[in-house]
BAFI-3210 file (N, C-alpha, C; in Angstrom, 3 decimals, decimal comma, padded with zeros to 6 digits):
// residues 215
n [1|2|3|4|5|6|7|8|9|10|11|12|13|14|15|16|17|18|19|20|21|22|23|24|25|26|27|28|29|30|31|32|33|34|35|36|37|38|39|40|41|42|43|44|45|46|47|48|49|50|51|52|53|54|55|56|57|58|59|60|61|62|63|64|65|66|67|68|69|70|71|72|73|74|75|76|77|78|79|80|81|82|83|84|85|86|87|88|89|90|91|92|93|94|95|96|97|98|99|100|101|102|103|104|105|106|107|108|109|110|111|112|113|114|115|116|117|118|119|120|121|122|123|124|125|126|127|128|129|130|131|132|133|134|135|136|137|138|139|140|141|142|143|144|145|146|147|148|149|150|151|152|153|154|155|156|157|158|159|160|161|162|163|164|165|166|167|168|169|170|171|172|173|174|175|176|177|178|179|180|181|182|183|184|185|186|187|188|189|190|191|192|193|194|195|196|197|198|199|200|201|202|203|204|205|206|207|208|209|210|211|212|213|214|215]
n.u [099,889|096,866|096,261|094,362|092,539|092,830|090,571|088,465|089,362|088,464|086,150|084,445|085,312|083,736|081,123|081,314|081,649|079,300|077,397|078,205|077,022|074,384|073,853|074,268|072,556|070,130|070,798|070,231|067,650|065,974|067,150|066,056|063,160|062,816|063,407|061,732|058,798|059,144|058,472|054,862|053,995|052,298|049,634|048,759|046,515|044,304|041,533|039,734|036,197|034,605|034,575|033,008|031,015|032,889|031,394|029,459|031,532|032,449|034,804|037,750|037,970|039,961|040,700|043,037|046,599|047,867|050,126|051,372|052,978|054,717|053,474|054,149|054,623|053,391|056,096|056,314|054,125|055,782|057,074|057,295|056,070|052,833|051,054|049,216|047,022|046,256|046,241|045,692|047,832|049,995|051,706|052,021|053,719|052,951|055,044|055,464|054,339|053,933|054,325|054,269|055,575|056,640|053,595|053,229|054,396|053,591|051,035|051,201|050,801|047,884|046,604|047,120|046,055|042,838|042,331|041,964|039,936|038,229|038,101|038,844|040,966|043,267|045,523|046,686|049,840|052,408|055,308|058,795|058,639|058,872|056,902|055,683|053,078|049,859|049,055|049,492|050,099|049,738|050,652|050,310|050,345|048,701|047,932|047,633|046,153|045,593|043,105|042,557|041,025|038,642|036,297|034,771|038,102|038,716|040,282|042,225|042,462|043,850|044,422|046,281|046,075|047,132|046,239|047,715|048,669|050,786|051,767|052,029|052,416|050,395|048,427|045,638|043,639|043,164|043,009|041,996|041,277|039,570|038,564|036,892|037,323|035,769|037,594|037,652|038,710|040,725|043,196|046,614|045,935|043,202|043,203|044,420|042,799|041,262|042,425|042,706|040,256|039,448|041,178|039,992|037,585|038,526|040,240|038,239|036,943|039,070|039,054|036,601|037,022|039,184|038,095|035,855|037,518|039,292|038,702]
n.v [025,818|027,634|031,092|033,083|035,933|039,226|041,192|039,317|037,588|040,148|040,201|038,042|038,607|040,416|039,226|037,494|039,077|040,473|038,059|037,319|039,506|039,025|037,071|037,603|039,513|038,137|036,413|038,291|039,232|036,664|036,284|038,742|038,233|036,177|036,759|037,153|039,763|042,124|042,789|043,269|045,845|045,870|047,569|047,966|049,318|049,836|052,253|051,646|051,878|053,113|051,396|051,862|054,509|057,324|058,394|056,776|054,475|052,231|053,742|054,642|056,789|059,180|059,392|057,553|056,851|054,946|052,606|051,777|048,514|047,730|045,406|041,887|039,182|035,247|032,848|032,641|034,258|036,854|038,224|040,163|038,261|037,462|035,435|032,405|029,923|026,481|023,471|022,368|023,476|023,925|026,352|028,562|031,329|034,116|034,748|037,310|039,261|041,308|042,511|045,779|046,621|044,203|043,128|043,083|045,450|047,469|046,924|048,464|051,238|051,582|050,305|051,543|054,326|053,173|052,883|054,944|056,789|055,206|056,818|055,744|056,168|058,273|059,443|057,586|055,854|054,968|052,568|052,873|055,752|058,730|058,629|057,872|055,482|054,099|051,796|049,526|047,631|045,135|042,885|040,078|038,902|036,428|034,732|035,335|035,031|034,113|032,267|029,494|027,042|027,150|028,630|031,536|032,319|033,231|035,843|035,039|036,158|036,676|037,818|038,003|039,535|041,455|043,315|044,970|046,175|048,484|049,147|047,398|044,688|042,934|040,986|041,967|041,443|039,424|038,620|036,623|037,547|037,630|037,092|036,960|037,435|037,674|037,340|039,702|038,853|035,433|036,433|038,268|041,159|040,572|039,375|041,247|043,857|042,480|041,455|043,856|044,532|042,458|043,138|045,862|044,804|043,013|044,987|046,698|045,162|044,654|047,503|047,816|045,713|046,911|049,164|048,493|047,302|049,220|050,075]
n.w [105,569|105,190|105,312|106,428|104,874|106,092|105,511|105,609|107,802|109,589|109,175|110,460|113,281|113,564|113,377|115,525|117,770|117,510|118,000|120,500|122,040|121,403|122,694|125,233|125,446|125,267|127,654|129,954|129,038|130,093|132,771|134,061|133,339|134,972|137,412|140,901|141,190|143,097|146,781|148,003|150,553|153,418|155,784|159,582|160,643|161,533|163,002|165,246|166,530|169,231|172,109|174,122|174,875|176,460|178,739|179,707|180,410|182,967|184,736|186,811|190,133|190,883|187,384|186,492|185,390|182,593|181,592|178,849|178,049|174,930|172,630|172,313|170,377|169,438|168,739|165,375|164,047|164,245|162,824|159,892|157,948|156,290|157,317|156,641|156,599|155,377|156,055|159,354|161,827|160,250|159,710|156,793|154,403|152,274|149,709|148,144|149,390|152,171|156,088|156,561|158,898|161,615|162,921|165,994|166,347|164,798|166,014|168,672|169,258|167,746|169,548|172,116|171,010|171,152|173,154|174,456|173,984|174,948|177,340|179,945|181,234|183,045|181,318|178,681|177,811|175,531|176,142|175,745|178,125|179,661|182,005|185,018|186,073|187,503|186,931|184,560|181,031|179,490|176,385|174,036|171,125|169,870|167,645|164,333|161,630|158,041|157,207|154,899|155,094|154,934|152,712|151,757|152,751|155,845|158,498|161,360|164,810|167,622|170,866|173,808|177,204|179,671|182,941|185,188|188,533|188,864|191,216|192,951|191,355|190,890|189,133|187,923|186,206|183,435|180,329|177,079|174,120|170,840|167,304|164,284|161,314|157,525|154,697|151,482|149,438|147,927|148,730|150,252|150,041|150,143|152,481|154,459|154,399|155,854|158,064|159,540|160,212|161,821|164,259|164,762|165,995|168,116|169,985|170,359|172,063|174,150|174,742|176,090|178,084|179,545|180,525|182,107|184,762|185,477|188,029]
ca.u [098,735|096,036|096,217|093,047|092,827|092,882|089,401|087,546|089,167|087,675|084,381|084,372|085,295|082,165|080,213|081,692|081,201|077,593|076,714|078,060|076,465|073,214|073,955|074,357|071,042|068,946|070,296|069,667|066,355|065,871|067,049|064,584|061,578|062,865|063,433|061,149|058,765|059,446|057,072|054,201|054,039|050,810|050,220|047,915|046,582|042,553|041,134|038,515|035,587|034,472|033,519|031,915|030,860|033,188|030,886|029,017|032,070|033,025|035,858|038,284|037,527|040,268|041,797|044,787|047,641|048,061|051,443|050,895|053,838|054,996|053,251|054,934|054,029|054,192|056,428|055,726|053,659|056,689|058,145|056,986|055,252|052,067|050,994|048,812|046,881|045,669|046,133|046,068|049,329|050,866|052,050|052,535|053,530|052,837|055,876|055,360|053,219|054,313|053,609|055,424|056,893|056,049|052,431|052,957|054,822|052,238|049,576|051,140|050,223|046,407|046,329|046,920|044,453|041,359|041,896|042,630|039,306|036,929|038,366|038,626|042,199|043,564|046,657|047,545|051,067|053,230|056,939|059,279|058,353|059,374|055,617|054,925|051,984|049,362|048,337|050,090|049,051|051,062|049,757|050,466|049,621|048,569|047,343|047,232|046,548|044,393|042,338|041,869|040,361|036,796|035,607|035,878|039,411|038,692|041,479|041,679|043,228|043,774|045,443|046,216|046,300|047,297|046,108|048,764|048,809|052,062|052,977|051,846|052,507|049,476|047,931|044,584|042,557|043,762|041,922|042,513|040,376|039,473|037,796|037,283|036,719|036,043|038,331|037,144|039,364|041,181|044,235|046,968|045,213|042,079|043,639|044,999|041,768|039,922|043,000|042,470|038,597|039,597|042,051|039,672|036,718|039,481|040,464|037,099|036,577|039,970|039,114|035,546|037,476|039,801|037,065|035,711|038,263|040,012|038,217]
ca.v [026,302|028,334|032,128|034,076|037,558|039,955|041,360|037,843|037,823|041,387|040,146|036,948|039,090|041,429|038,013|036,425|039,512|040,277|036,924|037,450|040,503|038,739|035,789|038,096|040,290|037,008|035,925|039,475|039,129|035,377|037,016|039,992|037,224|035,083|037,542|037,495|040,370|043,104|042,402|044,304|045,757|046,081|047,943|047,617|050,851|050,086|052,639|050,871|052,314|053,488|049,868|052,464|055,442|057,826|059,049|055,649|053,693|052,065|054,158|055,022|058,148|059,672|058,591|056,477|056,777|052,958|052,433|049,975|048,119|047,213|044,132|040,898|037,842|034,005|032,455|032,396|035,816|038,139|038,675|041,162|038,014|037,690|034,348|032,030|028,129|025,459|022,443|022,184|023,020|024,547|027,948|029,108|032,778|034,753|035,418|038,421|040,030|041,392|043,816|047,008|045,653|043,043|043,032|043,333|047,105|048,323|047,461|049,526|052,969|051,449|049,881|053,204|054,910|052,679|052,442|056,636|056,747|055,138|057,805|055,215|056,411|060,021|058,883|056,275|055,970|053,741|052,719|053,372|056,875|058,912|058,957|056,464|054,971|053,089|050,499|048,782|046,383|043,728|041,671|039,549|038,433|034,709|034,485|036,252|034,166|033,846|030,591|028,934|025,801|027,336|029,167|032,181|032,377|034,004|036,434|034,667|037,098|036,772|038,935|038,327|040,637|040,946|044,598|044,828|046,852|048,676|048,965|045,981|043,923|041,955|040,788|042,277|040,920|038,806|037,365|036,383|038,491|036,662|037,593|036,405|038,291|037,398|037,909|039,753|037,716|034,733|037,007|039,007|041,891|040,154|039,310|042,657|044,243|041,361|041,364|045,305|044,642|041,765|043,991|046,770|043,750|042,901|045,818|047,188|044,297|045,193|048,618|047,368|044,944|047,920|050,079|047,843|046,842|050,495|050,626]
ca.w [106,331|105,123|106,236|106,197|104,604|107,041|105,328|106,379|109,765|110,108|109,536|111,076|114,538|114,120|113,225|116,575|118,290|117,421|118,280|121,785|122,509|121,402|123,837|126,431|126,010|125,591|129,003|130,784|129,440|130,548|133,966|134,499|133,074|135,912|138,246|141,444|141,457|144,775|147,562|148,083|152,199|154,048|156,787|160,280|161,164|161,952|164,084|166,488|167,383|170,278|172,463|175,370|175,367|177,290|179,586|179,754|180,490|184,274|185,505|188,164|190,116|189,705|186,705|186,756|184,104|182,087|181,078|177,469|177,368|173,745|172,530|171,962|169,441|169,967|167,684|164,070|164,309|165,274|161,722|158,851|156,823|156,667|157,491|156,458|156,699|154,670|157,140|161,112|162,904|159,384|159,255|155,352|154,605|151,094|148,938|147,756|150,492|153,917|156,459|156,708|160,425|162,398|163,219|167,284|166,436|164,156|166,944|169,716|168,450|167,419|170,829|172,616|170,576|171,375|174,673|175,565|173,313|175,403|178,611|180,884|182,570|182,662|180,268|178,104|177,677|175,585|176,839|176,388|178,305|181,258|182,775|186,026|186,210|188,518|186,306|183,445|180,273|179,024|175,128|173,430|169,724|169,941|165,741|163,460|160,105|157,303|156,973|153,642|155,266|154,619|151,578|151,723|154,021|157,108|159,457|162,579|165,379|169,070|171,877|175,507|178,031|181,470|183,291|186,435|189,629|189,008|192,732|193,722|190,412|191,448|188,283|188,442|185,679|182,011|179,307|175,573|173,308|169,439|166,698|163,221|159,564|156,605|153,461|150,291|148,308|148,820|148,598|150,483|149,702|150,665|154,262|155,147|154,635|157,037|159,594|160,386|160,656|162,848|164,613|165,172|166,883|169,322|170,314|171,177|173,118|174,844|175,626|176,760|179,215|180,491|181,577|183,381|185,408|185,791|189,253]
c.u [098,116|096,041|095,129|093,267|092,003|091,246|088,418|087,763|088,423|086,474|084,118|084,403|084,011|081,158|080,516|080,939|079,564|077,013|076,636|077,167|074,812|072,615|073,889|072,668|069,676|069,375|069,998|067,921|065,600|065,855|066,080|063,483|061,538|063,106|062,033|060,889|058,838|058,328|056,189|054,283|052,449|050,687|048,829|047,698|044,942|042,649|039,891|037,791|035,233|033,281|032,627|031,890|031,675|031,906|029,837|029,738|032,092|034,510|036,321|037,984|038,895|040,720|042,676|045,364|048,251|049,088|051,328|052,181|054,232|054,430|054,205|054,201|054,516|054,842|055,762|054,549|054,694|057,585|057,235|055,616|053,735|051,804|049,094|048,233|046,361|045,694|046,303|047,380|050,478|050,870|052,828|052,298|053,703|054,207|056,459|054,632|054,116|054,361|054,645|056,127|055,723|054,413|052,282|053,813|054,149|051,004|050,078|050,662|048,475|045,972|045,821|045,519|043,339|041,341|042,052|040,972|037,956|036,954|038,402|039,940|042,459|044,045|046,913|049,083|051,703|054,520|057,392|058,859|058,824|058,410|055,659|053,543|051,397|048,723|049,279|049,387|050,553|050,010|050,740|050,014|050,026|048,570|047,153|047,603|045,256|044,123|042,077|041,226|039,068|037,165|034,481|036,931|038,796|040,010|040,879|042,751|043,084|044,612|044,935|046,656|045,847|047,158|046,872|048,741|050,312|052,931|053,403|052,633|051,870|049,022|046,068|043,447|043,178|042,553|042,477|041,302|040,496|038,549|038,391|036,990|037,312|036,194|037,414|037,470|040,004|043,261|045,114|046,105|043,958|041,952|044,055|043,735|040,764|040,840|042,810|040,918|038,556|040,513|041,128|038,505|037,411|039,931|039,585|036,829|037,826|039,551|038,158|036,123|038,370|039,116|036,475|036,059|038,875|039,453|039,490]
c.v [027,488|029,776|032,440|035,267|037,848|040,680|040,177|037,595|038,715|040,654|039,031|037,411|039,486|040,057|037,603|037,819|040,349|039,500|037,009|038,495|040,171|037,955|036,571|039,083|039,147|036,467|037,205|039,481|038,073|036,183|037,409|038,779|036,297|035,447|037,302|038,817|041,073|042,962|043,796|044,838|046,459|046,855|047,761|048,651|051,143|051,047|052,355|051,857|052,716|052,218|050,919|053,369|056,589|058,274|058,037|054,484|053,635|052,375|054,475|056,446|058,072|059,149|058,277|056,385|055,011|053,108|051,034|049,697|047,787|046,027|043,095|039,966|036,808|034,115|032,138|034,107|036,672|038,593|039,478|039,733|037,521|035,742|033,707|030,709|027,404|023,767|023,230|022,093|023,357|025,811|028,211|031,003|033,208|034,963|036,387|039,327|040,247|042,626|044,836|047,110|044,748|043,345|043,679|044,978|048,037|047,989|048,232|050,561|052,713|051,471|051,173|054,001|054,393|052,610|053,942|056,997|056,078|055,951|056,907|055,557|057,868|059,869|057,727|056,665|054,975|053,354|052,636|055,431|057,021|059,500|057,653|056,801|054,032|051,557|050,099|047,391|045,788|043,059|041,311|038,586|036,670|033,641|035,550|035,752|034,224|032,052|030,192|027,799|025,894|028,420|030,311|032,251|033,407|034,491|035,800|035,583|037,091|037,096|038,237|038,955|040,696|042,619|044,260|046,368|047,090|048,958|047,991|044,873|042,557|041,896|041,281|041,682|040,823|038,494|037,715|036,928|037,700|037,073|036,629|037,392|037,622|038,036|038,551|039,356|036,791|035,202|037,578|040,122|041,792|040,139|039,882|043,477|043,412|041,194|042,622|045,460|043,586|042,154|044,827|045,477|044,054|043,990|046,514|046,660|044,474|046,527|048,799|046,814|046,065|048,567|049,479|047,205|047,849|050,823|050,539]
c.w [105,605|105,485|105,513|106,048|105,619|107,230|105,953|107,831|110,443|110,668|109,973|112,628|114,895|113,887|115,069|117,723|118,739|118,225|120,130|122,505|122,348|122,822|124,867|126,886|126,044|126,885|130,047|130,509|130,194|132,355|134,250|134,249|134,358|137,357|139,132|141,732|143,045|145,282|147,819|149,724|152,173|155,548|157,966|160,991|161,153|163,261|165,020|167,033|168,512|170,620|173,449|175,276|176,369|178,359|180,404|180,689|182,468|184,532|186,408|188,462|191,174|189,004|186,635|185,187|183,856|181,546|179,936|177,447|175,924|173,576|172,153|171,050|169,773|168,333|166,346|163,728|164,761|164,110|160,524|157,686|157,516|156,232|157,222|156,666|155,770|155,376|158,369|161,288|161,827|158,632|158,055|155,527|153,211|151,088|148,729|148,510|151,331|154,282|156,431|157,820|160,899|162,570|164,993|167,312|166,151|165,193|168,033|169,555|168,324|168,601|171,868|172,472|170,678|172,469|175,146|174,312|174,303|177,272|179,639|182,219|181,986|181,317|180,131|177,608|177,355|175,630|175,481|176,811|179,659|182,231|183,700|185,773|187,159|187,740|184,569|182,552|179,206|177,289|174,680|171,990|169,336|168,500|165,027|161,792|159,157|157,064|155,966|153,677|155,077|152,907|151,804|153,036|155,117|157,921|160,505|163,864|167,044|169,688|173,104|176,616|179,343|181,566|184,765|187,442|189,715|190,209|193,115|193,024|190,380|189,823|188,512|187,826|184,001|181,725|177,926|174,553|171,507|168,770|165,169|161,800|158,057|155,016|152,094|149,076|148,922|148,445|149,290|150,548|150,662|152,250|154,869|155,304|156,014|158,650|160,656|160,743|161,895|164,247|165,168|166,477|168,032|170,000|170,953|172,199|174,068|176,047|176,721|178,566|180,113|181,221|182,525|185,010|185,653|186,871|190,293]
res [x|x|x|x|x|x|x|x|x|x|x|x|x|x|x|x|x|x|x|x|x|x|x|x|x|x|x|x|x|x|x|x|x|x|x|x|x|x|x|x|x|x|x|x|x|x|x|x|x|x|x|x|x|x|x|x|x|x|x|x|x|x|x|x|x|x|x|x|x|x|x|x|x|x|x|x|x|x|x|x|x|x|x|x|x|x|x|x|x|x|x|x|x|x|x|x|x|x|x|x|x|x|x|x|x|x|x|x|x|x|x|x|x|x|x|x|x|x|x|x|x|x|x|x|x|x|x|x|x|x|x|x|x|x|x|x|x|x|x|x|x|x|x|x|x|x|x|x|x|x|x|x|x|x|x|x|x|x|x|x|x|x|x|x|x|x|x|x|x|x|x|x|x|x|x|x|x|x|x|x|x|x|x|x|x|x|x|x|x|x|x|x|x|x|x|x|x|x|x|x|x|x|x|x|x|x|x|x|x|x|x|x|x|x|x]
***
């Protein structure tokens, strides 16, 4: 048998071991190249005009404290992504996109603020809190998707909301509020910008409908 000088084994190791250390940084790079980039987050934080006029608006004399419950979402709307269509009846959601929480958490706080904005009750107040109240508001987030079935995609966005007689727990007066806006790209990006413009619509029309009914 053959023995190999000890010099040639040397360098036959650093040959072998080279090679591995190559093998190994061509698949770390392979990795990272194949790696999914980190999602971007979006967030829903339109502030809505003023739908009435404080001083304009139909209110209670005296004002009555509204207790906003927390909103809720139907299914498929109640998770961080941001959702999307391209057929009827099929909910797709970006990749790499999504909101910074759910959609129905980030509108409590907006909610609040458009509706203690057009003065229609003393206090708005959103639960959990340790204020009673004579009147309470219940939503719920029905859609909230971008449309690619037209050109350019449109945000399509609808809330329903029940205003309740908190003694009574008489339902006093619901309706489903909708709005549409359209995207400045047909992008993420594009549909976060058009959902908070569609977001603020609805909302006006919300606070519109409260005052009215705060008698």
């Amino acid at each position: 048998m053959k023995v190999m000088h000890p010099k040639t084994a040397h360098h036959w190791a650093q040959r072998l071991a080279i090679g591995a250390a190559m093998l190994t940084l061509a698949a770390c790079s392979a990795l990272r190249q194949g790696a999914s980039p980190p999602p971007v987050f979006y967030s829903l934080d339109s502030q809505p005009s003023l739908a009435v006029p404080p001083t304009q608006g139909i209110v209670a004399s005296p004002l009555r404290t509204l207790i906003v419950n927390p909103p809720h979402a139907a299914s498929g709307f109640d998770s961080q992504r941001i959702m999307y269509v391209r057929e009827d009846h099929k909910l797709e959601y970006f990749s790499h996109s999504e909101w910074v929480a759910p959609p129905a958490r980030m509108l409590g706080p907006v909610l609040v603020a458009a509706i203690d904005k057009v003065g229609a009750f003393g206090t708005v107040v959103l639960t959990p809190a340790s204020v009673s109240g004579e009147l309470r508001l219940d939503t719920q987030i029905l859609r909230l998707q971008q449309n690619f079935q037209s050109s350019p995609s449109r945000v399509q966005f609808t809330l329903r909301a029940y205003l309740t007689d908190e003694k009574t727990r008489v339902v006093l007066a619901w309706r489903e509020f909708s709005a549409e806006a359209t995207a400045s790209s047909d992008n993420a990006q594009g549909g976060v910008n058009a959902a908070n413009r569609a977001v603020q619509d609805v909302l006006s029309q919300l606070a519109q409908f409260l005052a009215t009914n705060a008698r």
